[in-house]
C-alpha positions, -999 to 999 in steps of 0.1 A, spaced: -71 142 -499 -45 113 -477 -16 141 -482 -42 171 -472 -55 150 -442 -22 137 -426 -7 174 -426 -34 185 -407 -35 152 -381 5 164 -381 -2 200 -374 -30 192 -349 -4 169 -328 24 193 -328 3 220 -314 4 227 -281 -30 224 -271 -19 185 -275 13 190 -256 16 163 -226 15 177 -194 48 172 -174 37 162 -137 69 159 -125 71 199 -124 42 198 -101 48 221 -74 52 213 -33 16 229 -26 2 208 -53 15 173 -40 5 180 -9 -29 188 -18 -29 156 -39 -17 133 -14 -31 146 16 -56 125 18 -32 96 14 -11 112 42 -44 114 66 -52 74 57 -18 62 72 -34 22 71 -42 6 42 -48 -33 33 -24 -50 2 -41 -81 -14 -25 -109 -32 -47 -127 -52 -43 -145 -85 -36 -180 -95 -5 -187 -73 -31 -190 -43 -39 -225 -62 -4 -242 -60 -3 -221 -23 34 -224 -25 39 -261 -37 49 -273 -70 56 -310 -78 60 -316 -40 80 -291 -39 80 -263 -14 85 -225 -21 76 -197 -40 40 -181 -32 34 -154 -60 71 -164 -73 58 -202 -78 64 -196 -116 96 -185 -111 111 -205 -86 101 -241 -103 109 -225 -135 74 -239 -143 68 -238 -182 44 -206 -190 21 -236 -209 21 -256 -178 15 -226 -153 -14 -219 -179 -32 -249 -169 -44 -231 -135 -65 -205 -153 -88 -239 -159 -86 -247 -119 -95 -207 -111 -133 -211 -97 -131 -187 -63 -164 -193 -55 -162 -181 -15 -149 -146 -30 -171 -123 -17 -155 -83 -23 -181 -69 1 -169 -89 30 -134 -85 20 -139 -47 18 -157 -54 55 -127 -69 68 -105 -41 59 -130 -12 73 -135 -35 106 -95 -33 110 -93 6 102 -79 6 70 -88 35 48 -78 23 17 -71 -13 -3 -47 -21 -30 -53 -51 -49 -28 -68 -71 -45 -65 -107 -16 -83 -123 14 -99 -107 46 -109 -125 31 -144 -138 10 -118 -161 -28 -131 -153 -50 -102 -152 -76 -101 -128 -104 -83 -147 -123 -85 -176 -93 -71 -201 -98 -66 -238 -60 -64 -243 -54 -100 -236 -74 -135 -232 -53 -143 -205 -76 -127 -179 -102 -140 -152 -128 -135 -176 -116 -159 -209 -92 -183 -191 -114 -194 -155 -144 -211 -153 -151 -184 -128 -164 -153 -154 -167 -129 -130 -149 -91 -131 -128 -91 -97 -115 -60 -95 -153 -43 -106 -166 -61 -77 -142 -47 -52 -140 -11 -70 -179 -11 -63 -178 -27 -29 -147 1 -16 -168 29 -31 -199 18 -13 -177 18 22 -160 45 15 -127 34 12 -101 45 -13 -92 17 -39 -58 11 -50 -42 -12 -79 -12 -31 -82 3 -38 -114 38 -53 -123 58 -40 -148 75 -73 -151 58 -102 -169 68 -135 -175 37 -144 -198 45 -117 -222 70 -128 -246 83 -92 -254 87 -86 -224 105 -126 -211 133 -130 -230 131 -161 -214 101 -173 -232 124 -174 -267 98 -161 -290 101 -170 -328 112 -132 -332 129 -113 -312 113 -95 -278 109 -65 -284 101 -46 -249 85 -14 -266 61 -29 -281 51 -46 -252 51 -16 -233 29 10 -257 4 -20 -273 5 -42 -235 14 -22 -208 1 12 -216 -31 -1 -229 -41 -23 -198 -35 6 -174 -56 30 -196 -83 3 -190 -78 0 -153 -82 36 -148 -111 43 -173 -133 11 -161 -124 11 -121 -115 43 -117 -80 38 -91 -71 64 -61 -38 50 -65 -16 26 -90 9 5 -67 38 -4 -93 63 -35 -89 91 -56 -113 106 -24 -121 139 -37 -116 145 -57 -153 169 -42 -170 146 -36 -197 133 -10 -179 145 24 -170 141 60 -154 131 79 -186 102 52 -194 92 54 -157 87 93 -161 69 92 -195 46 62 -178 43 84 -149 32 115 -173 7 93 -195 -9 80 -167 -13 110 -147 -25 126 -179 -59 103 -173 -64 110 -141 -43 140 -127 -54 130 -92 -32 94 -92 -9 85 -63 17 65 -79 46 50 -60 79 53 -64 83 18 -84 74 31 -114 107 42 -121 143 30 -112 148 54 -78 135 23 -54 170 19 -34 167 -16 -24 143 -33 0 144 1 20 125 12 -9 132 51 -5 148 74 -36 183 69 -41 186 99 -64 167 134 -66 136 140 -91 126 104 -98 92 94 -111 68 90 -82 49 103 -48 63 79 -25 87 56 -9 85 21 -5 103 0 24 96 -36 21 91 -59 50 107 -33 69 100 1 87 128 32 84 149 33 113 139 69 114 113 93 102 112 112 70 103 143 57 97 121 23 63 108 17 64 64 24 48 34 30 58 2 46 44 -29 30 45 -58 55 32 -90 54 8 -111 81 26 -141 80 62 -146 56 43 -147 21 27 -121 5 4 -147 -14 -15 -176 3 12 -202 15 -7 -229 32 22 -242 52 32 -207 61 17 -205 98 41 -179 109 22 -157 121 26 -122 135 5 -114 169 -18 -84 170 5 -73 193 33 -67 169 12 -56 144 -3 -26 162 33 -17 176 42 -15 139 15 6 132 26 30 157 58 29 150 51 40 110 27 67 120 55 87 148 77 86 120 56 100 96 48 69 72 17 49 60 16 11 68 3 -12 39 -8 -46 57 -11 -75 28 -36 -109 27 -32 -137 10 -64 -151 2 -69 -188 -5 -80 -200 -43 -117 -206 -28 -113 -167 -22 -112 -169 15 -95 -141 35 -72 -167 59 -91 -166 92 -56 -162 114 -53 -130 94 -92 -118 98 -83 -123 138 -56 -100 138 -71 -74 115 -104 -72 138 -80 -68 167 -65 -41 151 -96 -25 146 -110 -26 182 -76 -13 190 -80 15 168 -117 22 174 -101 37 209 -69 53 196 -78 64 164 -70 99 170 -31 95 176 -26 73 143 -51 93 111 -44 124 102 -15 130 122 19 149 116 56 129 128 75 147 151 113 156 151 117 135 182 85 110 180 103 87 197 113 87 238 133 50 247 124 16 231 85 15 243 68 55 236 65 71 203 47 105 198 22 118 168 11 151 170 -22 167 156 -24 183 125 -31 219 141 -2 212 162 -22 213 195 -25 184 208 7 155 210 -3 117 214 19 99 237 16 60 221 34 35 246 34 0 252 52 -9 286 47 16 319 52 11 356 32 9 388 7 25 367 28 53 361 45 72 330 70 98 328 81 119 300 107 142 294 100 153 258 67 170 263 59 194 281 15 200 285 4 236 281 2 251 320 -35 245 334 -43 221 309 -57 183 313 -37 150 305 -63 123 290 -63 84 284 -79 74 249 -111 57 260 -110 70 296 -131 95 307 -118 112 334 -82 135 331 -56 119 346 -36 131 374 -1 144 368 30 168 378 57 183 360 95 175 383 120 196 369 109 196 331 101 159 332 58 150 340 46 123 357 15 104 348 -7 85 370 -24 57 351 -60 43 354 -59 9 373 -79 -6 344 -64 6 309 -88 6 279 -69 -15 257 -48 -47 255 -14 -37 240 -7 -1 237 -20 31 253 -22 69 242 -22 102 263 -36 129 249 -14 162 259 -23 195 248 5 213 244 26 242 226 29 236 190 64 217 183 85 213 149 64 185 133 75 166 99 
């Protein structure tokens, strides 16, 4: 009966009705279907939570760290432990975090499930070590903001580090009585806590980080690539899942690597790309809450980012850092909300949008175009006398030039190839501007 019953469990898993799919042979049209939507988003909202926000980047009156606070004191994992106990967020509120983000235009959210320290933010039956058995807190996190995106509307993303320095298979540094073993860490740890992420919340995408250890390589990036994808073949993974990431510019350094998209780290590309990305950026300097870290960036700069990742064809991931009372900082919420009353006008030049071969005209205009190829935005942020001229687009003859949030077409003439623009005396918005242009369709990217 045992030897009857294990040829046919054999049998039934050679057969290629059981055969794992290979995603990585998906084809062009199918990836762009897939990540279309992902495409159209172009601003989403990182945020990281967990228990560094407690220390907030002091250790022993020491400064430094944020999210690295473990690592950078080289604090004990039982010591580190202790601020499970101290985890009691009770100003967390996931609908008016998920409010925040909507009221600054992002379209989707990724949240940091489980950093490198290894604390896992929802109710896990893999491990104890979650927010669930170790806080006085007992509430699921990430349900509560999976439930508040869907209710808004907006897609809901997961972070998850491959990297964990609570695991001792997979921190040699933790000197375990036997020896780490890393695959058992990955197929009874790893694997098994992502399966539950994506049965119980249900992820539009899976954000992956600490892929640099040594421990772990290309070929286990594409076979986590395959298995996840496997439940749920609509996934947008990035490109951290395997070993392509080439440095903090964060694009593929090699053809064919596991993943849908780049990821540049505190830094934009110096040009466009016909290669799907996103830029991850921070507020301030610290990804997680730092409470001395008051450096920082003005809505300005922010919205000039923005623009500058959309013309050259990318997706802009903005992070918080919410305090360990699970407050969203408030110099942050001021920002984002200005970046959504900027966006409220513009909106049309940034979602959905295609990157031109030249999006760019000097330091201070940057073009979008729309996805028909009708219609080219014309983003800038310094002009003249209330005047603009630009030589890289020429308007369809009879047409109208408008303002974003102006009603009235604007006066202009074409000199030799070069148009002219007269401005409105009053313009709509306090930091950057967009003309709409009809025009011929040009070579978009």
């Amino acid at each position: 009966m045992k030897k009857s019953y294990l040829l046919i469990a054999g049998l039934m898993l050679s057969s290629p009705v059981f055969a794992q799919k290979n995603y990585l042979e998906e084809s062009k049209s199918a990836k762009t279907q897939r990540m279309q939507w992902w495409h159209d988003d172009t601003f989403g909202m990182f945020i990281h939570w967990g228990l560094y926000a407690i220390p907030a980047g002091t250790y022993n009156g020491k400064d430094g760290g944020a999210e690295w606070i473990m690592e950078t004191h080289k604090i004990p994992t039982a010591e580190y432990e202790k601020y499970a106990a101290q985890f009691n967020p009770q100003k967390f509120d996931a609908k008016k975090w998920v409010s925040i983000a909507k009221a600054a235009g992002a379209k989707y959210i990724v949240f940091t499930s489980k950093h490198h320290d290894g604390f896992s933010m929802w109710d896990s039956k893999v491990t104890k070590y979650d927010v669930m058995d170790a806080t006085p807190f007992k509430r699921d996190i990430i349900k509560e903001l999976a439930d508040a995106c869907k209710a808004e509307g907006i897609k809901f993303g997961l972070y998850h580090s491959i990297m964990d320095w609570h695991q001792p298979n997979a921190n040699p540094k933790q000197k375990p009585a036997e020896k780490p073993d890393f695959a058992k860490y990955r197929e009874e740890y790893l694997k098994p806590q992502l399966a539950e992420l994506i049965k119980k919340y249900n992820p539009d995408i899976l954000w992956f980080d600490g892929e640099w250890i040594s421990e772990w390589t290309e070929a286990q990036g594409k076979d986590l690539y395959n298995y996840l994808r496997g439940l749920k073949p609509s996934l947008v993974i990035n490109n951290r899942i395997s070993k392509a990431r080439g440095g903090m510019e964060g694009m593929n350094k090699y053809e064919n690597a596991a993943g849908d998209f780049g990821t540049p780290e505190q830094e934009i590309l110096k040009t466009n790309s016909q290669d799907y990305w996103e830029s991850c950026m921070t507020i301030n300097n610290n990804w997680g809450f730092v409470k001395n870290d008051q450096n920082w960036k003005s809505a300005e700069m922010l919205i000039n980012n923005l623009v500058d990742v959309a013309a050259k064809g990318g997706n802009y991931l903005l992070n918080v850092g919410p305090t360990a009372e699970g407050e969203i900082p408030a110099p942050s919420v001021e920002r984002l909300a200005e970046m959504g009353a900027w966006l409220k006008v513009n909106k049309q030049a940034i979602y959905a949008t295609n990157s031109l071969e030249n999006y760019k005209e000097g330091d201070n205009l940057r073009f979008t175009q729309s996805k028909d190829g009708k219609t080219t935005y014309a983003i800038f942020n310094k002009q003249d006398n209330n005047e603009l001229s630009i030589a890289s687009v020429q308007p369809k003859a009879g047409s109208k030039i408008y303002m974003l949030g102006v009603n009235k077409p604007l006066t202009w003439t074409n000199n030799n190839g070069k148009i002219l623009v007269k401005l409105p005396e009053t313009l709509p918005c306090k930091y950057a501007w967009v003309l709409k242009i009809e025009t011929a369709s040009r070579n978009s990217k």
